[in-house]
C-alpha positions in Angstrom: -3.5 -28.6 -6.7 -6.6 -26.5 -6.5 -6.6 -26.3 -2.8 -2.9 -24.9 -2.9 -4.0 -22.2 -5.4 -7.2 -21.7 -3.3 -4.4 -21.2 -0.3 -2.2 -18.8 -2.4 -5.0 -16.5 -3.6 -6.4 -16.1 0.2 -2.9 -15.4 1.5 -2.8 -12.7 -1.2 -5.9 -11.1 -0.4 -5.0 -11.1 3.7 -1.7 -9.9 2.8 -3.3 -6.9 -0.2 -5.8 -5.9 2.7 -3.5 -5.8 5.4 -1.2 -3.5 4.0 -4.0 -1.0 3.2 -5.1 -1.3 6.6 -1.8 -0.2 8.0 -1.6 2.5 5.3 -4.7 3.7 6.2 -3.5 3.8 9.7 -0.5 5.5 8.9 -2.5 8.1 7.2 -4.5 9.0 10.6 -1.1 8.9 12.2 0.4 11.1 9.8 -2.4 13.8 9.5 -2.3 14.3 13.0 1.4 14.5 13.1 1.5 17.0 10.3 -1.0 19.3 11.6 0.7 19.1 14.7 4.0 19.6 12.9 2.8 22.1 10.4 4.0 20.8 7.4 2.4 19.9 4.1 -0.3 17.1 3.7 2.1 14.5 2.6 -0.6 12.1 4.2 -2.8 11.9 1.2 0.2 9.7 -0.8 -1.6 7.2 1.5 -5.0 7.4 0.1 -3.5 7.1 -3.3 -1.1 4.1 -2.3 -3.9 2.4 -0.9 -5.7 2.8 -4.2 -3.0 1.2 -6.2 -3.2 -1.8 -3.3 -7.0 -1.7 -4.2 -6.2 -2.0 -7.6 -3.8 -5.0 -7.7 -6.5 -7.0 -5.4 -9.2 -6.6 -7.9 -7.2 -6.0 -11.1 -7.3 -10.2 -11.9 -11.0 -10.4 -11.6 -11.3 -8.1 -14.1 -8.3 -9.0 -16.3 -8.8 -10.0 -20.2 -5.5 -11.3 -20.7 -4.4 -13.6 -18.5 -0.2 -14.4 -19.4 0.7 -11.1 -18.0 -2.3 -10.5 -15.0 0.5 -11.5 -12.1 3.1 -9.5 -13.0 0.3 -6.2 -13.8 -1.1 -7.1 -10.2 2.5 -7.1 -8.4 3.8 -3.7 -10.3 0.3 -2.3 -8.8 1.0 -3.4 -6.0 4.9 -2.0 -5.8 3.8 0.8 -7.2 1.3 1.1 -3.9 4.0 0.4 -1.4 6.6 2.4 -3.0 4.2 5.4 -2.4 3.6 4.5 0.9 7.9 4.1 1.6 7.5 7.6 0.4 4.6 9.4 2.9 6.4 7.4 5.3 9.7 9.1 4.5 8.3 12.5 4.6 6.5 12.5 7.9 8.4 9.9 9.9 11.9 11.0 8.7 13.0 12.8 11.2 12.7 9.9 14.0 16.0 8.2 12.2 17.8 11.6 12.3 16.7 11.5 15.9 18.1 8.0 16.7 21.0 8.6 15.5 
């Protein structure tokens, strides 16, 4: 039993990490394609979804209450990639228009 909860918490944190990485990434992408493209600097939606991804890794550690600290950490954590969805939108958009 501990060593499967041991196993979910590690998977979280890889996963939680992971996604900042690539957000961060897309950032870097995305403030070179807007400067390039002239158009507002969307890319900082980035830096703020990775700071909600931030918060749901280390919102448990520092959680009083502990019914509700899973469901806190994944709305963080939505709320993170939702934002992302949305940078994403705005700069890479036009590829689908492209495509299609």
């Amino acid at each position: 039993m501990v060593n499967n909860i041991y196993h979910d918490v590690c998977t979280w944190d890889i996963a939680v990490l992971s996604f900042a990485i690539v957000m961060y990434l897309m950032a870097i992408l995305s403030k070179r394609l807007g400067s390039a493209m002239r158009i507002k600097p969307y890319y900082y939606i980035y830096y703020l979804s990775i700071v909600f991804m931030l918060i749901a890794e280390g919102y448990p550690s520092f959680a009083i209450c502990t019914e509700k600290v899973e469901m806190i950490t994944n709305i963080f954590f939505a709320i993170g990639m939702t934002l992302g969805l949305i940078a994403t939108i705005k700069y890479w958009g036009w590829l689908v228009k492209e495509l299609t």
